[in-house]
C-alpha positions in Angstrom: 105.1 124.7 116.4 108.6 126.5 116.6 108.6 129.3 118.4 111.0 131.7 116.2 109.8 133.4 113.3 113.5 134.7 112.1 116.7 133.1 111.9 119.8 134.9 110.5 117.4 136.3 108.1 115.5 134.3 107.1 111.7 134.1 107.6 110.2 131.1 109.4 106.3 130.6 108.5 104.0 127.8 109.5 101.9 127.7 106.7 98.8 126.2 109.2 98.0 122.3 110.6 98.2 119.8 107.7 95.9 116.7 110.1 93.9 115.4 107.1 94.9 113.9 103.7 95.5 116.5 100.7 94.7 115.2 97.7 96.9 117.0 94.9 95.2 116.6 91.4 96.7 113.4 89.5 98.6 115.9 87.1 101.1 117.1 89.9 103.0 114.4 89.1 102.4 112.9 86.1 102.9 116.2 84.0 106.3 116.5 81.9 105.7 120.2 80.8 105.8 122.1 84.1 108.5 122.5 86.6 111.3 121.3 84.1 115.1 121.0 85.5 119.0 120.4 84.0 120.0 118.1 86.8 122.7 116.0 87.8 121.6 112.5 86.7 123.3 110.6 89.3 122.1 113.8 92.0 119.3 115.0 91.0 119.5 117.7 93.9 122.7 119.3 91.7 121.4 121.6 89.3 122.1 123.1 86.4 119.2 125.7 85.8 116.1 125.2 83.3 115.0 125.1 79.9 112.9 128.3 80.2 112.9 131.4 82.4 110.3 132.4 84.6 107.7 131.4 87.8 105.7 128.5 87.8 103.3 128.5 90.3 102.4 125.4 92.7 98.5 125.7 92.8 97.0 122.2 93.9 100.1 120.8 93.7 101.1 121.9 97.3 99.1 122.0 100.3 98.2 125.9 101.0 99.4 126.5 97.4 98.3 129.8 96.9 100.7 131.3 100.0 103.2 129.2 98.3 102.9 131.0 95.5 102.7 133.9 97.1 105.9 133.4 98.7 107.9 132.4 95.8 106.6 135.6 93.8 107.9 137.5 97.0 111.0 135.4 96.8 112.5 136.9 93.3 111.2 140.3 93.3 114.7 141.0 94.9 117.1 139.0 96.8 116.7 138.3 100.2 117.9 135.6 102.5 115.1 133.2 101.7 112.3 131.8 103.9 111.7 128.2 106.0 107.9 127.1 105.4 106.3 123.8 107.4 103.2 122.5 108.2 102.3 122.5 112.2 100.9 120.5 113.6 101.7 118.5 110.3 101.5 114.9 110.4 99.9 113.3 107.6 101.6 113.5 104.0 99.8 114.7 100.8 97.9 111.4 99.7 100.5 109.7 96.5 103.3 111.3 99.0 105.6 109.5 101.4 107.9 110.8 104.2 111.5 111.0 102.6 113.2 112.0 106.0 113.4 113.1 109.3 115.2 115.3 111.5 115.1 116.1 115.7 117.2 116.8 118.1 118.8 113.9 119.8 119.0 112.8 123.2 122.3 114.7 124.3 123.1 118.4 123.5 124.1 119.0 119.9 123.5 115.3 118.7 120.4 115.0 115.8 118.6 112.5 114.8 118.0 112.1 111.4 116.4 109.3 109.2 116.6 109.2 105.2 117.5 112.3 102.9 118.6 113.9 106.0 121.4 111.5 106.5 123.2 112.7 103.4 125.7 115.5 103.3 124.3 118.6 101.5 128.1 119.4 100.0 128.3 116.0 98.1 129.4 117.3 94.8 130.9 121.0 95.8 134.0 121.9 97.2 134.7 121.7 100.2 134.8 125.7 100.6 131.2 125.7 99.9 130.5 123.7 103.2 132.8 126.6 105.2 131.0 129.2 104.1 127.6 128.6 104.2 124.8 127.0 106.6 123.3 123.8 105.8 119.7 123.2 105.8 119.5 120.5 108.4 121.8 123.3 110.9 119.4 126.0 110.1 116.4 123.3 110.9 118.0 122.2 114.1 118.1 125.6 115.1 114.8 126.6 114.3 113.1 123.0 115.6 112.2 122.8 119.4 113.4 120.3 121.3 110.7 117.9 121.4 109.6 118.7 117.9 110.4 116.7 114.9 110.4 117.7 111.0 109.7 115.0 108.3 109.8 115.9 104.9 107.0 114.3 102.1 107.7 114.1 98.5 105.6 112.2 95.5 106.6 108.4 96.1 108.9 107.3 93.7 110.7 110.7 93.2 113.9 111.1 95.0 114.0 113.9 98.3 116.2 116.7 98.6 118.1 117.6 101.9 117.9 121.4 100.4 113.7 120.7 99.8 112.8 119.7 96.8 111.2 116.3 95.6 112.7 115.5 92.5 112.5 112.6 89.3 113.8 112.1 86.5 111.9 112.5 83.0 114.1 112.1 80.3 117.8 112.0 79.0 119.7 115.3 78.2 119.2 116.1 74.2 121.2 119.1 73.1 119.1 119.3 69.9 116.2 119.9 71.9 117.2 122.2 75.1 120.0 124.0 73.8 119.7 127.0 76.3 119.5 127.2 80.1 117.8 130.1 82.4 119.1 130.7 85.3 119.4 133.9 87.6 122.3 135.7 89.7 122.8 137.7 92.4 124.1 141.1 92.5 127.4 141.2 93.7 126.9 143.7 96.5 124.0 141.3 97.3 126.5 138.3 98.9 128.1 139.3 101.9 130.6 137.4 104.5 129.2 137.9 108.2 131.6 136.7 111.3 128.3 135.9 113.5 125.3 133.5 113.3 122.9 134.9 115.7 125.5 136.1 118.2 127.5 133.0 117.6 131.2 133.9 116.5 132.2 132.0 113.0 135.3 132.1 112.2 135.6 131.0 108.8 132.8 133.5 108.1 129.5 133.0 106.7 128.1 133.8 103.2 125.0 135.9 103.8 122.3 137.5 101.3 121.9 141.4 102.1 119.1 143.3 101.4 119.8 145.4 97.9 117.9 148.0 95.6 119.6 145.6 92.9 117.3 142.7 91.5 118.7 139.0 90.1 120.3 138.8 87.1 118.0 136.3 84.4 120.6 135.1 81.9 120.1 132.2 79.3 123.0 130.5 78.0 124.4 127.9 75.7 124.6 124.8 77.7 127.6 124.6 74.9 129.4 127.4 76.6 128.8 126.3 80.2 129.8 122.2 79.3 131.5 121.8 76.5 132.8 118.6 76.8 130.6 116.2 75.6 130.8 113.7 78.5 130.2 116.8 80.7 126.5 117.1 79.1 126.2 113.4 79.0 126.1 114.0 82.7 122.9 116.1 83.1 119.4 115.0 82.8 116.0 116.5 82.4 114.2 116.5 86.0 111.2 117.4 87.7 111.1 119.6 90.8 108.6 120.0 92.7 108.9 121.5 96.8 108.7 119.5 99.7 105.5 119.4 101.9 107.6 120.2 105.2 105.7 118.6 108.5 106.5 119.9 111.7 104.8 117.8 114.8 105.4 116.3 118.7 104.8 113.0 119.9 101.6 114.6 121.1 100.5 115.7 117.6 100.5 112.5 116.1 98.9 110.4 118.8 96.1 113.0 118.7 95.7 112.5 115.1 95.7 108.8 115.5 93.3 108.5 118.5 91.3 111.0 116.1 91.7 108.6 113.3 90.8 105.3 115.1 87.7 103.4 114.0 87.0 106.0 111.1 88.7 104.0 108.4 86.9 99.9 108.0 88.3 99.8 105.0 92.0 97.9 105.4 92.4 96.8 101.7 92.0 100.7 100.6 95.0 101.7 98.9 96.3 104.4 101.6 99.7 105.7 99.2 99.4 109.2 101.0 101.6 107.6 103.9 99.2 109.0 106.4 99.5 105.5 107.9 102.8 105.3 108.0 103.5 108.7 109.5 100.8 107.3 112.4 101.8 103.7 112.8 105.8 103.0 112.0 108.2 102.5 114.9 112.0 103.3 115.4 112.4 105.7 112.6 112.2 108.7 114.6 108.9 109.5 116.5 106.2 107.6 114.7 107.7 108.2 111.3 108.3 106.1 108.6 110.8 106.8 106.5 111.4 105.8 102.9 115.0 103.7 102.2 116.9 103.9 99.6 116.9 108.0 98.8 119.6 109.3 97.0 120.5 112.9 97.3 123.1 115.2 96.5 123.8 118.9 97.1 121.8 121.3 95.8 121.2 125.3 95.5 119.5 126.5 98.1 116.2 127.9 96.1 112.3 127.9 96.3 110.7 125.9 93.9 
């Protein structure tokens, strides 16, 4: 597993080995009623906020779901710079999950190697300030990952993965009539800072940064009217699931393990195995012993639990 627990801030928790199948209850991700978006509908990872305020807890629906929880009622009790959360050793997805994409170092200094949602750029969408003054998620991965660890990503197959870490799909079109309102919360002012160092490395466009404030986030619900009020602006956004990515963290070493472990315990090769335990053991060439599932379109997103 990585060997830093802090990096510019923010927390970096393995949440404990995922080496067996989890099996999430059916509901996860079948439900309509839970976890409810405004999203981009072309990328899904853009959003616009939700239809109600509050938490909604993960439960079953995430491997250790309960420090999950935990976490993300941590997360908004005030602002703070946010946490990174995997799985190690993690090498088998949830079972109904897939591995959405891959990232580890590459083979010369400073080159990555990346597979799926992790070869799309996290600023599709913004301006191209946002990408000079904050830290992508794959950077702030690469910086926490060893070098001969990998991390893969697993989201519900069929919904689309998130470079920013959520598994998303669409549920239904945009109807003004029936979500007239969005939640969505701020920070305090003081609360966003500009730092000229990442970890004693000088930036000198300057960082965005989230201080530490007596100050808590700022819940507001709005008129989507008075946030979009062109009409082929809302015919833009779509109604969305979100659910958080199952991050894996894992070495060569882990998954052979975890296949020698696995070898002559299964007789049954017509089962249905959708949980891409399989695949995370058996595929070749798409990153160590990982495969990866093609065709994933992302855009940027907020950087937020879910």
């Amino acid at each position: 597993m990585p060997s830093l627990t802090e990096f510019f801030g923010y927390t970096v928790t393995n949440l404990g080995p995922l080496t067996t199948t989890y099996t999430p209850p059916p509901a996860c991700t079948t439900e309509t009623t839970d976890h409810v978006i405004f999203a981009n509908k072309t990328s899904l990872e853009f959003q616009f906020g939700a239809p109600t305020c509050g938490i909604q807890s993960v439960g079953k629906c995430f491997p250790s779901g309960a420090a999950y929880d935990d976490f993300l009622n941590n997360y908004w009790k005030s602002p703070k710079q946010g946490s990174q959360n995997y799985f190690s050793p993690g090498v088998v997805c949830p079972k109904g999950w897939t591995t959405a994409g891959t990232l580890a170092h590459g083979d010369k200094t400073g080159s990555a190697e990346r597979s799926g949602l992790f070869t799309k750029d996290p600023w599709e969408n913004y301006p191209s300030e946002y990408a000079k003054h904050q830290l992508a998620p794959d950077s702030i991965w690469l910086d926490i990952l060893d070098p001969s660890e990998t991390l893969a990503y697993c989201c519900p197959s069929g919904w689309t993965g998130g470079i920013w870490g959520g598994c998303f799909t669409s549920i239904e079109s945009f109807d003004l009539s029936k979500y007239p309102t969005r939640c969505i919360r701020v920070y305090p002012d003081e609360a966003v800072v500009t730092v000229n160092t990442v970890e004693g490395t000088r930036v000198s466009e300057g960082i965005m940064s989230i201080a530490t404030v007596t100050n808590k986030y700022t819940q507001l619900t709005q008129a989507l009217t008075s946030i979009e009020p062109e009409a082929s602006e809302l015919k833009e956004i779509a109604v969305a699931r979100v659910l958080p990515a199952v991050p894996l963290v894992y070495r060569d070493s882990d998954v052979k393990a975890a296949k020698d472990g696995d070898d002559g315990k299964d007789d049954d090769k017509d089962g249905d195995d959708s949980n891409g335990a399989s695949k995370l053991l058996a595929a070749q060439g798409l990153g160590p012993l990982v495969a990866v599932v093609a065709g994933l379109l992302t855009g940027a997103g907020l950087l937020m639990p879910w």
